[in-house]
N, C-alpha and C positions, 0 to 999 in steps of 0.2 A: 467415497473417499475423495478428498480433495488432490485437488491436481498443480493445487497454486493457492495461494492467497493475495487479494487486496489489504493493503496495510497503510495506514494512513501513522506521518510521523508529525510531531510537531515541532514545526523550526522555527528558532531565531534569528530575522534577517538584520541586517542595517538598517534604520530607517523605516522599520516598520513598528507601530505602538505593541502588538503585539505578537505573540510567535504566527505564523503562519500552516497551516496543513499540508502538508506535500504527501501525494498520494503514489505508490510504487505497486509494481505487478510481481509478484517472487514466485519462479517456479519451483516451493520445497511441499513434498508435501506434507513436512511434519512444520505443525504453525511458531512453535516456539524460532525456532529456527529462522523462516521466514522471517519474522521480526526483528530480530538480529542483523539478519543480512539489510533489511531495512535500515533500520539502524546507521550501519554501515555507510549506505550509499547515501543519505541523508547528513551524514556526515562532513560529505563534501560541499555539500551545499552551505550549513550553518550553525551554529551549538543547538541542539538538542533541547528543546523546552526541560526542565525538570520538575516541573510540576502540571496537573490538571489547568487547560486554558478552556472557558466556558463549557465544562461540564466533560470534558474531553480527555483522556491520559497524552500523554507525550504522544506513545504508542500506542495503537490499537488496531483490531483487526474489523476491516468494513467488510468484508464478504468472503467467501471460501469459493475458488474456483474450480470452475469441475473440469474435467476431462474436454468437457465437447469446445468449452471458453477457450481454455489453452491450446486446444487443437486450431480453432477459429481464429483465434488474433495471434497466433506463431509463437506462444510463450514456450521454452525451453526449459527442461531441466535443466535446473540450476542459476536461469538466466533470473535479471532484476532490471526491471525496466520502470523507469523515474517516466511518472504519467504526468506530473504535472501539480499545478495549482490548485485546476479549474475539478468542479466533480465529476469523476472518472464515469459518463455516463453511457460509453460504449460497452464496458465492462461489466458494468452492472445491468445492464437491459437485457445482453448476452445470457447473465444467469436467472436473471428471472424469465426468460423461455428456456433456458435449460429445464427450468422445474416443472414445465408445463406437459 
C-alpha cells in the first residue's frame, strides 16, 4: 500500500512558451487525494495547465511511494513537499530499490 505519492502538476509560468512540470512529494495514501493537495500547492506557484502539454495531463501521478521512501526522505503524513522543476531523481531511485 502506498505511503505517498509523487505527482507531477503542470504550470503556467510567466515567460515561459509552455506550462512547465512541477513535481510534489504528498504524504496521503489515498491518490485521489494527493493530487488534490497537489493541485493546491501548485497553485501558489502559477494557473494550472488545463489541458494535456506533450502527451501529459495537467495532473498525473509519476510514482506511488512506499513506506520505506517516506520513511528515508522524512515525508509525513499529510505533509506536501514542492521537489522542484528538475526530475525528482532521488525519489525515484529510492523506490526502485525499494522493489528489489
Amino acid at each position: 500500500m502506498a505511503s505517498g505519492w509523487l505527482i507531477g502538476v503542470m504550470v503556467e509560468v510567466a515567460g515561459e512558451p509552455a506550462p512547465l512540470r512541477h513535481f510534489f512529494a504528498v504524504g496521503h495514501e489515498d491518490r485521489a487525494k494527493a493530487e488534490w493537495t497537489a493541485i493546491d500547492r501548485a497553485m501558489l506557484i502559477g494557473r494550472i495547465a488545463t489541458r494535456p502539454v506533450e502527451g501529459l495531463e495537467p495532473v498525473h501521478m509519476v510514482s506511488e511511494l512506499t513506506a520505506k521512501t517516506t520513511k528515508a526522505l522524512a515525508l509525513k503524513a499529510g505533509e506536501v513537499r514542492a521537489l522542484g522543476w528538475r526530475w525528482p531523481r532521488r525519489w525515484i531511485t529510492l523506490e526502485v530499490r525499494s522493489a528489489d
